[in-house]
C-alpha positions in Angstrom: 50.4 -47.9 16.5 53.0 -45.2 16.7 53.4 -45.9 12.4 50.0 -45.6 12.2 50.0 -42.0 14.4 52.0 -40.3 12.2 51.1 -41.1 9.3 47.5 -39.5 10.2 49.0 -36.4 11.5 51.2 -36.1 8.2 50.0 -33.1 5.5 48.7 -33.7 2.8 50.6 -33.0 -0.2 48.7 -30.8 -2.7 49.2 -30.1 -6.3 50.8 -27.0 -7.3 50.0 -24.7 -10.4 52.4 -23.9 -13.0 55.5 -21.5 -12.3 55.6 -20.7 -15.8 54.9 -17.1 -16.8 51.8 -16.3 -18.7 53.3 -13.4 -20.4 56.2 -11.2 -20.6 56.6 -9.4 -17.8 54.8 -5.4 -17.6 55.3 -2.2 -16.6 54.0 -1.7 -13.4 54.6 2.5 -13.4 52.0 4.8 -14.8 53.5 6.0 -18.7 53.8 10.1 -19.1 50.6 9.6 -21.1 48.7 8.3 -18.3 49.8 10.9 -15.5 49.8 13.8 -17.8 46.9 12.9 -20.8 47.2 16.8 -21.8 48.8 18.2 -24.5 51.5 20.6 -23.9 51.8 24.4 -26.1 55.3 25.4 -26.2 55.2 28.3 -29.1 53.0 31.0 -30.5 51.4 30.8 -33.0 49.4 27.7 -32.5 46.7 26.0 -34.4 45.1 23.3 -32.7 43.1 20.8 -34.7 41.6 17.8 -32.6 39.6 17.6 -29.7 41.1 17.1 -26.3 42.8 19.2 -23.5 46.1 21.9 -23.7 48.1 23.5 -21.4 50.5 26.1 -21.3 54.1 25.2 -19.4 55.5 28.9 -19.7 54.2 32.4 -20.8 53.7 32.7 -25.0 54.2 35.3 -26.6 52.7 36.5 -30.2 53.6 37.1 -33.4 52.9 40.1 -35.3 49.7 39.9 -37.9 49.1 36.5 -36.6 46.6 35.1 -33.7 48.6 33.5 -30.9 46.1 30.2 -30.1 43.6 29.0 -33.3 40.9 26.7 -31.9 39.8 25.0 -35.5 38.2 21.9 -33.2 35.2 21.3 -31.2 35.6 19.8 -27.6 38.7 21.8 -26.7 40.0 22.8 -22.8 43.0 24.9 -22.8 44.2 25.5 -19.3 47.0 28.5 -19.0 48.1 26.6 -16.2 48.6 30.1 -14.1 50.7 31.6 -17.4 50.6 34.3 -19.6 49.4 34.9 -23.6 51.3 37.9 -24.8 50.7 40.1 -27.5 53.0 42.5 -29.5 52.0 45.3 -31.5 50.7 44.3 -34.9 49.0 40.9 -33.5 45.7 39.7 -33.8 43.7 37.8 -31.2 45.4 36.0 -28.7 42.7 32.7 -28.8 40.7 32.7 -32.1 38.1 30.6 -33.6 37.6 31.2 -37.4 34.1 29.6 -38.0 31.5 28.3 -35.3 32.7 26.0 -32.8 30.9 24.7 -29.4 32.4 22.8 -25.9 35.3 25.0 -25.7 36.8 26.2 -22.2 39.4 28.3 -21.7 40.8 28.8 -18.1 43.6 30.1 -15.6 45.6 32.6 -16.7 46.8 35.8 -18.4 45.9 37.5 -21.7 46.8 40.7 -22.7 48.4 42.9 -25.3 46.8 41.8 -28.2 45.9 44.1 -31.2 42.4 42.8 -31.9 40.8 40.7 -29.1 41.9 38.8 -25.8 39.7 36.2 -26.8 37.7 36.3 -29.8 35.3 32.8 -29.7 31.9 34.9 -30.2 31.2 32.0 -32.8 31.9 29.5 -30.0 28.6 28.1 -28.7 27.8 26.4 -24.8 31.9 27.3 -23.6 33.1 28.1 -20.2 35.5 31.0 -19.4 36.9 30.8 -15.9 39.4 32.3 -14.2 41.4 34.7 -16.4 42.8 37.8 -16.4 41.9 40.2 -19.4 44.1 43.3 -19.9 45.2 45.6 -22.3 44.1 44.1 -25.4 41.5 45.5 -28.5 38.6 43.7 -27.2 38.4 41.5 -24.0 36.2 38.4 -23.8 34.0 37.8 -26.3 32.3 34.9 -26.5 29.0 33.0 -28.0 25.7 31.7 -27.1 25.2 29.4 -24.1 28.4 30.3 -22.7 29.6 31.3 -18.7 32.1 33.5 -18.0 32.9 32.9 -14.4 35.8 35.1 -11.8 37.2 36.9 -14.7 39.0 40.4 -14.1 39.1 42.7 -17.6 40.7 45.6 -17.5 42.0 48.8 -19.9 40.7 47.3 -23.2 40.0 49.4 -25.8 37.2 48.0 -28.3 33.7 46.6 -28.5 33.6 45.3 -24.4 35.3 44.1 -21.6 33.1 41.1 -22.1 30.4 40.2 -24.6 28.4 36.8 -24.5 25.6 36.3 -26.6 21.9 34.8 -26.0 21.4 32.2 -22.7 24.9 33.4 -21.3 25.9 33.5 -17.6 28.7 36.2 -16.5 29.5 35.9 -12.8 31.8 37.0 -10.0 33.7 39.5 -12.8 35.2 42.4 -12.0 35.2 44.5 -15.3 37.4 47.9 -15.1 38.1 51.0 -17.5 37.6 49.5 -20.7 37.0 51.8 -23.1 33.6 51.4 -25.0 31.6 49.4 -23.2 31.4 46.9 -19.7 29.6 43.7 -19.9 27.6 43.2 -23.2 25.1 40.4 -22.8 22.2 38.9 -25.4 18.6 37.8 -24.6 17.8 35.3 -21.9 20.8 36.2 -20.1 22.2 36.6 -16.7 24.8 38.8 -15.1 25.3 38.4 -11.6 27.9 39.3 -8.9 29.5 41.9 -11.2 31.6 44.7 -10.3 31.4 47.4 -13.5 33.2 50.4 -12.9 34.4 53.2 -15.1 33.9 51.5 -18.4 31.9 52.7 -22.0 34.1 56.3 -22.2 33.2 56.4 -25.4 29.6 57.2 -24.6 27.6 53.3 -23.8 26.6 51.5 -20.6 28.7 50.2 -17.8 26.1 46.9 -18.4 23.9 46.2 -20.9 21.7 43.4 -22.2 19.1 41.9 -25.1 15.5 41.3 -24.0 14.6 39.0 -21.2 17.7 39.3 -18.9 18.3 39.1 -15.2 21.4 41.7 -13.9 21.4 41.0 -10.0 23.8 42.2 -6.9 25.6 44.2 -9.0 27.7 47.2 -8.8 28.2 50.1 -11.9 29.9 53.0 -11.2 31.5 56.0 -13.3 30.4 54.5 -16.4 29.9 56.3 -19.5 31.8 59.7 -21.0 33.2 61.9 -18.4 31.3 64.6 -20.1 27.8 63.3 -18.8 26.2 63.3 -21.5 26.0 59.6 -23.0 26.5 56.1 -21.3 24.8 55.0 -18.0 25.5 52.0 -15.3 22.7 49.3 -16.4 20.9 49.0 -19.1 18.1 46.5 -20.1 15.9 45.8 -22.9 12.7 44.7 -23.0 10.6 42.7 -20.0 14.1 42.3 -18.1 15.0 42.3 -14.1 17.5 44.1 -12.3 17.4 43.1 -8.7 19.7 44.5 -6.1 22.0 46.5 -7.9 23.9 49.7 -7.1 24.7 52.2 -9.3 26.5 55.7 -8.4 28.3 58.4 -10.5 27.3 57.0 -13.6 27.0 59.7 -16.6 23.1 59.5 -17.6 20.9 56.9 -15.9 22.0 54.8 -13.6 19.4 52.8 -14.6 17.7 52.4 -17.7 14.6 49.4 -18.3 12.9 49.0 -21.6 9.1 47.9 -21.7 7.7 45.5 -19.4 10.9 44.8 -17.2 10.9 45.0 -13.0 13.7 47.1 -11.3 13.8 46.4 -7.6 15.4 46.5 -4.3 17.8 48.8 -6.1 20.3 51.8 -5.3 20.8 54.8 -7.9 22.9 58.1 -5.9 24.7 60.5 -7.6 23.8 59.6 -11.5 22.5 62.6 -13.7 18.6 60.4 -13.9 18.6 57.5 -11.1 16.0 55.3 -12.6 14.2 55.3 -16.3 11.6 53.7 -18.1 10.4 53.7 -21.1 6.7 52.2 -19.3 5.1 49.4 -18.3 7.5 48.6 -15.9 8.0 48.2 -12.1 10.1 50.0 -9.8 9.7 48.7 -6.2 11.6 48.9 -2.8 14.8 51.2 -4.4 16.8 53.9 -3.1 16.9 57.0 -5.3 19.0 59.7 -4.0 21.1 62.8 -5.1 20.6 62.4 -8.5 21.1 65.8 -10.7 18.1 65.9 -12.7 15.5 63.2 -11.8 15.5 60.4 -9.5 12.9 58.3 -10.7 11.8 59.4 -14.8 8.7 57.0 -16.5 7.2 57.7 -19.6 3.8 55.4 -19.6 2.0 53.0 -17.8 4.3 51.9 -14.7 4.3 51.0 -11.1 6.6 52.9 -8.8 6.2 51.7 -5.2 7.8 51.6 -1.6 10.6 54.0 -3.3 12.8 56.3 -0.6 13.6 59.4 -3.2 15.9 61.8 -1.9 17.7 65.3 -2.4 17.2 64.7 -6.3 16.5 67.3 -8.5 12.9 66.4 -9.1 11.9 63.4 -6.9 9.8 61.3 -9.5 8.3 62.1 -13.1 5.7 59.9 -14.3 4.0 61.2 -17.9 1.3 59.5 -18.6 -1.1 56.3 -17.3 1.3 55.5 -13.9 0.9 54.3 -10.8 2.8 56.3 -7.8 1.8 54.5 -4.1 3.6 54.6 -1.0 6.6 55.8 -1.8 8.8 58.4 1.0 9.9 61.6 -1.5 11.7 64.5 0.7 14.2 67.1 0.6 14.3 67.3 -3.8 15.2 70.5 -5.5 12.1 70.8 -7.7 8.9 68.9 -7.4 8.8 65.6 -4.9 6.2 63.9 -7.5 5.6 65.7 -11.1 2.7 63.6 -13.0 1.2 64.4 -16.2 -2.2 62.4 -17.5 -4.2 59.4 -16.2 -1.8 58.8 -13.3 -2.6 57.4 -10.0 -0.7 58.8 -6.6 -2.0 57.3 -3.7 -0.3 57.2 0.2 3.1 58.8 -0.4 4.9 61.1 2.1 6.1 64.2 0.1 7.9 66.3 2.8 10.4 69.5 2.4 10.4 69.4 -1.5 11.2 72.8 -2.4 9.2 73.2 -5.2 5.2 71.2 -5.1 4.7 68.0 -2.9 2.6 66.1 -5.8 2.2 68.2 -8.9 -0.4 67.2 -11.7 -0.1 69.3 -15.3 -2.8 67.5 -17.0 -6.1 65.6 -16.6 -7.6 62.3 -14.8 -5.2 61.9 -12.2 -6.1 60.2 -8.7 -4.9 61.8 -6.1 -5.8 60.3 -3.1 -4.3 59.9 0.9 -1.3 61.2 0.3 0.4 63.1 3.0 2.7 66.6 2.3 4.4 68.6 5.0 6.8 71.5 4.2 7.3 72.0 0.7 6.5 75.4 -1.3 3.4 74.1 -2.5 1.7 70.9 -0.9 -0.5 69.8 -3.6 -0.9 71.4 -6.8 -3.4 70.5 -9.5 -3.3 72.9 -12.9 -5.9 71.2 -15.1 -9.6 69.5 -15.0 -10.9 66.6 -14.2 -8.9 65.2 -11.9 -9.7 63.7 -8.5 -8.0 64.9 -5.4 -9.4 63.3 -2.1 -8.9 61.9 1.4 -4.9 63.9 1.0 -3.8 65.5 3.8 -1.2 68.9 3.9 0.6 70.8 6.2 3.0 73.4 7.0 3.6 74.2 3.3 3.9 77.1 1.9 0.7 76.9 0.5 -1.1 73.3 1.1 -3.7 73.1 -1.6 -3.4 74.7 -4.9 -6.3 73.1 -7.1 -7.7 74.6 -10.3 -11.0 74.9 -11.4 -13.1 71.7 -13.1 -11.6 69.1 -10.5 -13.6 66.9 -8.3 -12.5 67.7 -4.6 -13.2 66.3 -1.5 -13.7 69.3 0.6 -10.6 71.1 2.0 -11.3 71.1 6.0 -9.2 73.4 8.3 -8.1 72.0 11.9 -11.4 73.9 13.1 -13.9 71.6 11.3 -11.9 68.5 11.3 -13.8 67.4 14.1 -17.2 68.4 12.7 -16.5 67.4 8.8 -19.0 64.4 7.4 -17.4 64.7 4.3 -15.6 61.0 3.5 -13.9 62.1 0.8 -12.6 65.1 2.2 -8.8 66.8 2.5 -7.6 68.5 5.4 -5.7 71.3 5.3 -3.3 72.2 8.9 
């Protein structure tokens, strides 16, 4: 029994698999390729011909008449790795693409001192810029279509822009400084947002400017264009574009300009020669426009100016011809608080201390209507016929009404027949 016990309890003995080796042994450590899959950049000049990713491991420096980096490959990244591309006198660009490329990225680090351009890939199509630091070279950044150039600082260069994309291009979060001809240069269906543009386009152009159909929002242009005052502005936009939130101050002409059909709003313009212009057809709404030298608000046709503050300007707002001026507060301008020429509409606006007229109208069909002017030289002044002045009241002017023959007036009442008047359409004068 006891046999027969333990042999029960026993293990069983199972078949074992082989101990011989399958293979010869292998690595188990990651190879350099596998940790680093980059290609290194050790010397300028550099022409790099294959797809793939490069890095810098120490500042490069150029080579007289040559470029430093030549991109002649699509699908290229080539990270600075926090180091420097160096020109010298006599050198070309310091990253070049010859012919069109596309998928390039260029990021983290330094170029500067080069003869021609800091980066010249304006033939290089949907690339990404991030992250560099642009200084002291012919042109900065230039780069193509369907591009984004992203926390970028360029500074002191000399030709063409501190950056240029073309069409569908996103610049963002850039801080672009005292280059000489010109600030950010963008194409149509662009975007340029979260700029800082400041004392750029010396030679006469725009601290910003883009093609048709572009967006320039929250940023800042200051001191752009010739010392002088007599060319260059902060923003400039072409036809049926936005600028949205922007300030511009001390900027030689306008500190804003907007082609046809495009909507400036929620704006700043102080101490520009014009604030805003327009060429018309556009639409200025909810900006501040002050202490500008000549005009704060200038339109030439067939525009909306609304919910405007325009102070201490020289004139307040000019509008020639077919525009819309409503609700807008105008005080305390050197010459006229609202100047309008022909087939203009200015209707509830508060036009007070102007020194010249509160709302001035120089030719005919104007609508002048429930506006309110207190202490200006002149409250209201109408100098040709047919225009329609009602339901406005003025006070404390110099002289409140000033209307010329051939106009249809609502009565003017004095303070002793307001109570009595059953006129509707009727101005008082107190």
């Amino acid at each position: 029994m006891l046999l027969a016990a333990l042999w029960i309890s026993a293990p069983l003995a199972l078949p074992q698999g082989s101990l011989a080796p399958t293979g010869p042994p292998a690595p188990t450590m990651k190879s350099l390729a596998q940790i680093e899959p980059r290609a290194p950049l050790a010397a300028l000049p550099v022409t790099i011909t294959n797809a793939g990713s490069y890095y810098l491991t120490t500042n490069l420096v150029g080579v007289s008449g040559q470029n430093g980096v030549n991109l002649n490959a699509d699908d290229v990244t080539l990270d600075l790795n926090g180091f420097a591309l160096i020109g010298v006198p006599g050198s070309q660009s310091g990253i070049n693409a010859a012919s069109a490329r596309r998928n390039l990225a260029v990021r983290n680090g330094v170029v500067r001192g080069w003869g021609q351009a800091a980066v010249s890939l304006q033939t290089a199509g949907s690339s990404q810029f991030e992250d560099l630091r642009v200084m002291g070279n012919g042109s900065g950044l230039l780069a193509g279509n369907q591009c984004q150039v992203r926390n970028c600082i360029v500074t002191f260069n000399t030709n063409t822009a501190g950056i240029s994309v073309g069409d569908a291009a996103l610049v963002q979060d850039c801080i672009v400084v005292s280059n000489a001809f010109r600030g950010i240069l963008a194409g149509n269906d662009s975007r340029i947002v979260d700029c800082t543009v400041l004392a750029n386009a010396t030679g006469g152009n725009d601290g910003i400017a883009t093609g048709r159909a572009a967006l320039v929002q929250n940023c800042v242009a200051s001191r752009n264009g010739t010392p002088a005052g007599t060319q260059g502005g902060g923003i400039a936009v072409d036809v049926g574009s936005t600028v949205i939130g922007c300030t511009t101050t001390s900027n030689a002409v306008e500190g804003i300009f907007a082609q046809l059909d495009s909507v400036v709003k929620d704006s700043t313009a102080r101490d520009n020669d014009i604030g805003i212009s327009t060429v018309g057809g556009a639409t200025i709404q909810g900006c501040t426009v002050a202490l500008n030298y000549s005009v704060g608000i200038l339109d030439e046709d067939g525009s909306v100016i609304a919910n405007c503050t325009v102070t201490e300007n020289g004139t307040g707002i000019v509008a020639t011809n077919q525009t819309v001026v409503r609700e807008c507060a105008v005080a305390w301008n050197a010459g006229d608080g609202i100047l309008v020429h022909e087939g203009c509409q200015v209707v509830e606006n508060n036009c007070h201390h102007n020194t010249g007229t509160g709302i001035r109208a120089t030719s005919t069909d104007n609508r002048i209507d429930r506006n309110l002017t207190t202490l200006n030289d002149t409250g209201i002044r109408v100098e040709d016929e047919f225009n329609l002045v009602l339901h406005n009241q003025s006070s404390n002017n110099t002289n409140n009404f000033n209307i010329s023959a051939g106009n249809a007036l609502g009565t003017i009442e004095s303070i002793t027949s307001m109570n009595t008047n059953k006129n509707p359409h009727a101005n008082f004068d107190f």
